[in-house]
C-alpha positions as CSV (number, residue, x, y, z in Angstrom):
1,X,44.1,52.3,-39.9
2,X,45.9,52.3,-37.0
3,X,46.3,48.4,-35.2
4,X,45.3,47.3,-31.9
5,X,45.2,44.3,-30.6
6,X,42.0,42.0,-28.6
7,X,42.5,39.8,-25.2
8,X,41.1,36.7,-24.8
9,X,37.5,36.6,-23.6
10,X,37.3,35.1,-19.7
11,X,34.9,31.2,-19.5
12,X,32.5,32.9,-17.1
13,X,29.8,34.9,-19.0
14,X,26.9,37.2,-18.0
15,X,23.6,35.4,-18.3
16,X,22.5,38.7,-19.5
17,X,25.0,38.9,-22.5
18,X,25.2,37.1,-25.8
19,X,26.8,33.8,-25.7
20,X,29.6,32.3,-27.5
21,X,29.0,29.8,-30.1
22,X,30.8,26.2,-29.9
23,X,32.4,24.4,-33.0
24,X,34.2,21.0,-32.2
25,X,37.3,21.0,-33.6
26,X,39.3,17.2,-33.9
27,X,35.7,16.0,-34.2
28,X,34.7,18.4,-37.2
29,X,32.8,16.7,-40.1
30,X,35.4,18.1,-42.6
31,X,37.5,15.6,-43.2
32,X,40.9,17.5,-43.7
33,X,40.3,18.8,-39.7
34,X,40.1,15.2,-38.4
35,X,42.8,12.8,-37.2
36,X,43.6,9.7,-39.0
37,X,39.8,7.7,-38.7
38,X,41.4,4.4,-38.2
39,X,44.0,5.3,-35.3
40,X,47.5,4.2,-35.0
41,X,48.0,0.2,-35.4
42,X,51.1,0.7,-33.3
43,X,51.8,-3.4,-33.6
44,X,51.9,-3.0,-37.5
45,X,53.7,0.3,-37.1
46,X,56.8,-1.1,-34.8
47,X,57.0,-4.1,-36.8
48,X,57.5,-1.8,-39.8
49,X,59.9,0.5,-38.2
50,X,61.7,-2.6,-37.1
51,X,61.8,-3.8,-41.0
52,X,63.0,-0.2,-42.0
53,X,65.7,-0.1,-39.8
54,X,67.0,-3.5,-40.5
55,X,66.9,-3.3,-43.9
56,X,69.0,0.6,-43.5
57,X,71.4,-1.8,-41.7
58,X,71.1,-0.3,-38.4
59,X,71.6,-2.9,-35.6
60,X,68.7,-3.2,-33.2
61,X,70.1,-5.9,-31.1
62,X,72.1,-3.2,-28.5
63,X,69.9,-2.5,-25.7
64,X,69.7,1.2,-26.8
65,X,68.7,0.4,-29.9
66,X,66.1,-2.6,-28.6
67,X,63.2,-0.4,-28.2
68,X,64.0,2.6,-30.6
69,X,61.3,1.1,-33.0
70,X,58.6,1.4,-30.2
71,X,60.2,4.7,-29.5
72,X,59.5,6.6,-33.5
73,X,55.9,4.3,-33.6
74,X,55.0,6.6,-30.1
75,X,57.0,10.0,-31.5
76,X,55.2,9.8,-35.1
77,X,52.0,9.3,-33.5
78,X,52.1,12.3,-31.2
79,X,53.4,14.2,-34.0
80,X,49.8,13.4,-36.1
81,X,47.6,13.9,-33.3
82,X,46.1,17.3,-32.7
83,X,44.9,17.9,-29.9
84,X,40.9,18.3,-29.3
85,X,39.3,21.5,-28.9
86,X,36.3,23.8,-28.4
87,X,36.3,26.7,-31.1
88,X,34.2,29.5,-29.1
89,X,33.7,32.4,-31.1
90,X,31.6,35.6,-29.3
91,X,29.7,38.6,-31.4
92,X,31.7,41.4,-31.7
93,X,29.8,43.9,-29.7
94,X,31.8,46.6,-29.7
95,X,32.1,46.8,-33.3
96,X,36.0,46.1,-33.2
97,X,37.3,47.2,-36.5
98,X,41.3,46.5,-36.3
99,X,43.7,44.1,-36.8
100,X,44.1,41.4,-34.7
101,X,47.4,39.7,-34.9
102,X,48.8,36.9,-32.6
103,X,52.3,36.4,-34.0
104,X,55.6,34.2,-33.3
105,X,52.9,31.1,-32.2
106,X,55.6,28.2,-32.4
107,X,55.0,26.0,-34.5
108,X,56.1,22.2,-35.9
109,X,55.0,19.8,-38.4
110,X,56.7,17.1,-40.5
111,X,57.1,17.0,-44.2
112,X,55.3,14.8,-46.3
113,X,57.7,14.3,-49.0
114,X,60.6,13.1,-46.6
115,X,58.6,13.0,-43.2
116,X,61.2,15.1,-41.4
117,X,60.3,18.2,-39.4
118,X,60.1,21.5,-40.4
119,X,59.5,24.0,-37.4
120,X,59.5,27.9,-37.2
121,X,56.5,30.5,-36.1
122,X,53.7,31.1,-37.5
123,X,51.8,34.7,-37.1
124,X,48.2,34.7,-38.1
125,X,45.5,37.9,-37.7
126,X,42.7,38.6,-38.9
127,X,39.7,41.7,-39.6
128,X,36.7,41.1,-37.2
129,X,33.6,41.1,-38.9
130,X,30.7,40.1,-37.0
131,X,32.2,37.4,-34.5
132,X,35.5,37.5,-32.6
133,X,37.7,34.7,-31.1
134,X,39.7,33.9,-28.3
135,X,43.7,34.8,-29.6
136,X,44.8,31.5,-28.1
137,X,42.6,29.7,-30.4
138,X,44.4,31.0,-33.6
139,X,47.7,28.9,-32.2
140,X,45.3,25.8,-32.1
141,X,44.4,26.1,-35.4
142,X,47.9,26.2,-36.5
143,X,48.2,23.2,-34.6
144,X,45.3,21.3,-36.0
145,X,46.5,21.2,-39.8
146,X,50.2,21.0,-38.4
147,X,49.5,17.9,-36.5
148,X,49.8,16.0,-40.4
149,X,52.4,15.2,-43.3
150,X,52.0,18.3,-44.6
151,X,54.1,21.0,-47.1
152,X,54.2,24.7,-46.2
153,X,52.6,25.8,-48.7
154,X,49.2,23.8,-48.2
155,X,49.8,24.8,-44.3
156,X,49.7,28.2,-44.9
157,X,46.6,28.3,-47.1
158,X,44.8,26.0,-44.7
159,X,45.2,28.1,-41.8
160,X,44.0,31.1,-43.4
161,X,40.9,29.4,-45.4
162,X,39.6,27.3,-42.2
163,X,39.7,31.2,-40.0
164,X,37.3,32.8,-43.5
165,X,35.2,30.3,-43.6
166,X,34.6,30.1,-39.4
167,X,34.1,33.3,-39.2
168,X,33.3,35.2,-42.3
169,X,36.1,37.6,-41.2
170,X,36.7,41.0,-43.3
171,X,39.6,39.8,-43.7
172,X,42.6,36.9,-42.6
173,X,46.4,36.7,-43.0
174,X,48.7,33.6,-42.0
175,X,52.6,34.1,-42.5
176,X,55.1,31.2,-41.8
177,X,58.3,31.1,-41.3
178,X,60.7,27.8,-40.9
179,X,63.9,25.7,-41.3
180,X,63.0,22.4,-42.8
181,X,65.2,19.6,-41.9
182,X,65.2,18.0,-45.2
183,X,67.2,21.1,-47.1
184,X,69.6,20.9,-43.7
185,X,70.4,18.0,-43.1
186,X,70.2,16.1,-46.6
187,X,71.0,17.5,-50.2
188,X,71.6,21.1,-50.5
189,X,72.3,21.3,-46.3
190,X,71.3,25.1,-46.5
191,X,72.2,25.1,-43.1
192,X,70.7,28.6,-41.9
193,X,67.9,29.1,-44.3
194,X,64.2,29.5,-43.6
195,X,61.2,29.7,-46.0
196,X,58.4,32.2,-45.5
197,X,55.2,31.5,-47.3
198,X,52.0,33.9,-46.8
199,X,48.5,33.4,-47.6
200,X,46.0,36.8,-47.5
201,X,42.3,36.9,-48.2
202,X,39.3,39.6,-48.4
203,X,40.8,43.1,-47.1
204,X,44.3,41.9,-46.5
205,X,44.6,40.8,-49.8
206,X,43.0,43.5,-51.5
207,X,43.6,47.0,-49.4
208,X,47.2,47.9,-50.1
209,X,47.1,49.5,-46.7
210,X,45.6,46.7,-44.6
211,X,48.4,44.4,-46.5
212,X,50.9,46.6,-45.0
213,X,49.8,46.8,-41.9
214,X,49.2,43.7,-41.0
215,X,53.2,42.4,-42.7
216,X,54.5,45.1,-40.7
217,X,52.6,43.6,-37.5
218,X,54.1,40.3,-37.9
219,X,57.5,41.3,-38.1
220,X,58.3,40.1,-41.8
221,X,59.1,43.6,-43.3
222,X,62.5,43.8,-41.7
């Protein structure tokens, strides 16, 4: 198999050709693709950032310190909100058959256990089937379940599950890499270290040769 790799399809489409189908992504009926339901109660939040604070025994009275709680309220709520978007998907006409692999999308999210970040790349690719996707659309999905507490792991698996069932794919393969700030800058400080997690279904998982391929694509195998 030798690897190639797809652009993304232009908005203005022949009237004559087949058209792309729409899924609304941020307003999907699945639950685990939607933004908290009740929105941010940013009152209740400051006032319990405030409390937090104080009872750490940080001073908020200095005037840099005055608004920090208003400050995390408005950084941990852009940090849990995905943005919105259209996930157009187009028939594979042309019977594309090889990997296609958008890799080193950057990528941040916070960790649910200690709700500090954790950010690296992600690479994600896939074996067209029947329908194809735009390649900038792969980094939005990453975005979508990164947009959450979240661990790695769950990440990872996500990612890749969400692209099979969208688009029945031969294949999909997600592979993350990132430094979480709770090993670097609490308890072991493995200051340097990264953790890579993968997650491969249908011909990635199963063809040796596909496996290879596409972990050679990504950059991993080094």
């Amino acid at each position: 198999m030798s690897s190639g790799l797809l652009s993304e399809p232009v908005d203005e489409l022949d009237p004559h050709e087949s058209q792309p189908t729409l899924h609304a992504v941020g307003h999907h009926p699945r639950p685990d693709l939607v933004a908290h339901p009740g929105g941010v109660d940013a009152e209740a939040a400051e006032r319990a950032a405030g409390e937090l604070l104080r009872a750490l025994g940080i001073d908020l009275e200095g005037e840099s310190m005055r608004g920090t709680p208003r400050r995390m309220v408005r950084a941990y709520a852009e940090l849990f909100r995905p943005r919105p978007f259209q996930l157009t998907t187009f028939p594979n006409d042309e019977q594309y058959d090889e990997l296609v692999v958008a890799r080193s999308i950057p990528m941040r999210s916070v960790c649910e256990h200690h709700l500090l970040p954790f950010v690296g790349t992600a690479h994600v690719g896939y074996l067209p089937g029947r329908r194809i996707l735009g390649l900038s659309k792969l980094a939005r999905v990453v975005e979508q379940f990164a947009s959450r507490p979240q661990v790695q792991e769950r990440l990872t698996t996500q990612v890749a599950g969400w692209l099979q069932e969208q688009l029945s794919p031969k294949g999909v393969g997600v592979v993350i890499e990132a430094e979480h700030s709770c090993m670097v800058l609490r308890g072991v400080r493995a200051h340097g270290s990264t953790t890579v997690t993968s997650a491969l279904q249908g011909l990635l998982r199963t063809d040796p040769r596909c496996r290879q391929e596409f972990l050679a694509l990504t950059g991993v195998m080094r």
